[in-house]
N, C-alpha and C positions, 0 to 999 in steps of 0.2 A: 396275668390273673388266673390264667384255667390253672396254670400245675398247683397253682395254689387253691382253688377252690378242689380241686381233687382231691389232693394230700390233705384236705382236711373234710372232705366227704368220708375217705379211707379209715382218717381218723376215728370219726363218730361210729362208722361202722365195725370196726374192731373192738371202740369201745364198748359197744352195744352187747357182741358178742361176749366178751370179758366178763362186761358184768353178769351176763347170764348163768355164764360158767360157775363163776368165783358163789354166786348168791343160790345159785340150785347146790354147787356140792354142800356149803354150808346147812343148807337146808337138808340134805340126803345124811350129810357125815354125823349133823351136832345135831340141830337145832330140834327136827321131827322126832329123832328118836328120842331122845332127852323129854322131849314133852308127852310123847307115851306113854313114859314109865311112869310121869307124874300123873300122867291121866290114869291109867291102870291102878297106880296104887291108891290113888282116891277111889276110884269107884268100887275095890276092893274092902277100902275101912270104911264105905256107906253102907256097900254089903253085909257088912257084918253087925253092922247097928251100933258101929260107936259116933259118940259126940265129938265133931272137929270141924272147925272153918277149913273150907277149901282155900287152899295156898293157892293163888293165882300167880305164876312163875314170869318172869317174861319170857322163856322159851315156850310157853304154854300160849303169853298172848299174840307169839311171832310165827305161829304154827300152819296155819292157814294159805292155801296157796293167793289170796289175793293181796296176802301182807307179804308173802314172796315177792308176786307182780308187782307190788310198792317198792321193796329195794332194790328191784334191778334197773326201775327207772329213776331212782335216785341217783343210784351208781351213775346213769348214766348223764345224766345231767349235769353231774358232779363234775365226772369228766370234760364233756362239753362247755361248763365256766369255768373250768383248768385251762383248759385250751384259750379260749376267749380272754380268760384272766393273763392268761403268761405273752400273748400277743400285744395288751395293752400293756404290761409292764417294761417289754422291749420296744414299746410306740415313746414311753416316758422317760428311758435311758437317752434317749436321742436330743430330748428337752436339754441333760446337763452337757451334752457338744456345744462347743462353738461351729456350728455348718455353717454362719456367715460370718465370714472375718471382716468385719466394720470396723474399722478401731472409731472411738469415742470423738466425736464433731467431725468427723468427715462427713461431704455427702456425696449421694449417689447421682449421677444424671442418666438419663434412657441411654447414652453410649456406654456407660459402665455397668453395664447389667449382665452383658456378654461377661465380662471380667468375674463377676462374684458368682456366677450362674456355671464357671468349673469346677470349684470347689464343691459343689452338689451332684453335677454329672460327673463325678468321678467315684462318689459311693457306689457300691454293690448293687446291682438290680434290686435286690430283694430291702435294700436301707431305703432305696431311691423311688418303692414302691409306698411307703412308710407316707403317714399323712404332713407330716411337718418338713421334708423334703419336698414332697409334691407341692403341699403347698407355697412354699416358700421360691421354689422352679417357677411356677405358673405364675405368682406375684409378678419377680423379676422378667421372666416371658411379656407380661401383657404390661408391663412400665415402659419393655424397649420397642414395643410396637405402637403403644399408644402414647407414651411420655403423660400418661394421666394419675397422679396418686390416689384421687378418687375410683377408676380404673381397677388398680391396684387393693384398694382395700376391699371392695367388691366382689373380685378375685378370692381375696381370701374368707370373706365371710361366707361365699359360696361353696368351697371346696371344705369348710369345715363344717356348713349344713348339711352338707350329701355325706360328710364322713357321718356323722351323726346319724341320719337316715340309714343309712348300711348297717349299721353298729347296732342299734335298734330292731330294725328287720331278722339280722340273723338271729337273734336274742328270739324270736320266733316259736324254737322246738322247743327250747326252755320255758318257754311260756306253757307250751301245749301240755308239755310233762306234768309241769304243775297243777295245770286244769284236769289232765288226768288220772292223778294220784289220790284225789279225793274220789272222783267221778268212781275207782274200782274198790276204793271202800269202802260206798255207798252201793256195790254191786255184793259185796262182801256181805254188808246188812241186809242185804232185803234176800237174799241167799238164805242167811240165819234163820233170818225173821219165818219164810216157809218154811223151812225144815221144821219149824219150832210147832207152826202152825199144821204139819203136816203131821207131828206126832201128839196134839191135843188130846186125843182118845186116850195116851199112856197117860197124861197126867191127871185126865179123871179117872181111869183106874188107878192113882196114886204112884205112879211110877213117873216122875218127874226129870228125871236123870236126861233122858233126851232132848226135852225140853230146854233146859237148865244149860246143856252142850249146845246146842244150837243158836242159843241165845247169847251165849259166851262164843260165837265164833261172828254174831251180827256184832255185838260192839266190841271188840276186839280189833277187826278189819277200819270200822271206823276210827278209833283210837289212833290206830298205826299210819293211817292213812294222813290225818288229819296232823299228825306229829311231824311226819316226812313232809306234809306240803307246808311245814313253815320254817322247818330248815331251807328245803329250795331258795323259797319267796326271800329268805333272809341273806342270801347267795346272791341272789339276782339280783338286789336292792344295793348290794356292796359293788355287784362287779358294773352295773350301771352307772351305781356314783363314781366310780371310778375311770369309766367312759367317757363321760359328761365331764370328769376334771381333764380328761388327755385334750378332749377337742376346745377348752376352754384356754387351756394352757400354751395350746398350740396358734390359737388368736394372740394371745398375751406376747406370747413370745414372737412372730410377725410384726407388730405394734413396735415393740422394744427394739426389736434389731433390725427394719430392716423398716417400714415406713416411716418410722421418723427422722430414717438419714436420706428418705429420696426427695428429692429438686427438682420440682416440674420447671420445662424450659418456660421462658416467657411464653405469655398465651394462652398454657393450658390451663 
């Protein structure tokens, strides 16, 4: 378990970085400068006194560094139920194996457990770490010590609650992400909201311009904010249910192949 909770500490941390990268050049190369010149040349044709709706661009409403700070924690998040996504879909591959060779009305007794419990320890550490191996190990495991199918099933519904609870827990940062991407758009507003308030004096001398900018950088932030945190939420709702089908499937599948061919001796 550590090389793997490392190699994916490592993970998220590179991601982290990446995105920073990838989401500030964008913001240095395109995004800032692009919205300048829109900015400039608007305040240029106000200057002059002509009549025109201000174009609100989206590089205009992505301009901001707290709408920055919102995509890099997207990005990273993204990443992180990439990761979390591609783990459960090689937990699901394992569902269409046959790992326990039963053929159809045979059954199993606590001495034959040894027997079907090699074709499992011969997978790959890293298969054999897998929930539906494990579980399926531990089932056979605790049939040939106890000869109890009850035993057994107990087994399994245990090893697939605590997979759940793990599954769950790590989903953790992803959660916080989300709670924090609103939280810096809401830092973004009330940013605006003083500036705005900090330049009232210009807009009763009729000079509104700063105003009017300050106010367009409070809900802007919000906008951006509020948009990015239902992409996430909508990610994390997909890669949950998708969680919640592995560890279901993986009961289902224990049931199918492997308790209703075992035979408690007489007694149990």
């Amino acid at each position: 378990m550590k090389p793997k909770l490392s190699s994916e500490f490592i993970y998220q941390l590179f991601a982290l970085l990446i995105a920073i990268i990838v989401v500030h050049a964008a913001y240095v190369g395109v995004i800032r400068p692009v919205a300048d010149a829109e900015l400039r040349q608007q305040a240029e044709l106000q200057a002059a006194g002509e009549d025109f709706v201000p174009d609100r661009s989206l590089f205009v409403v992505m301009r901001d560094f707290e709408q920055e700070a919102c995509f890099i924690l997207l990005l990273w998040a993204l990443a992180i139920m990439g990761y979390k996504g591609r783990e459960t879909m090689r937990e699901q591959q394992l569902l269409e194996r046959r790992l326990l060779d039963i053929p159809d009305g045979t059954t199993v007794l606590p001495q034959d457990a040894r027997e079907y419990s090699r074709g499992l320890e011969a997978l790959t550490p890293i298969e054999q770490n897998r929930l539906l191996p494990r579980t399926l190990l531990s089932g056979l495991q605790r049939f040939a010590t106890t000869g109890s199918i009850q035993a057994v099933s107990d087994t399994v519904r245990e090893n697939c609650e605590v997979e759940s609870d793990r599954l769950d827990s790590e989903l953790s940062m992803v959660r916080y992400i989300a709670w924090a991407i609103p939280s810096i758009g809401f830092i973004g507003t009330v940013r605006g909201i003083g500036d705005a308030l900090g330049q009232a004096y210009k807009a009763v001398e009729g000079d509104i311009s700063g105003v009017t900018a300050s106010l367009g950088v409070a809900f802007n932030s919000t906008f951006v904010a509020l948009v990015l945190s239902i992409i996430i939420m909508f990610c994390l709702h997909q890669l949950q249910l998708a969680q919640e089908r592995l560890v279901l499937d993986c009961q289902r599948y224990a049931d199918t192949r492997l308790l209703r061919h075992l035979v408690a001796p007489e007694g149990r």
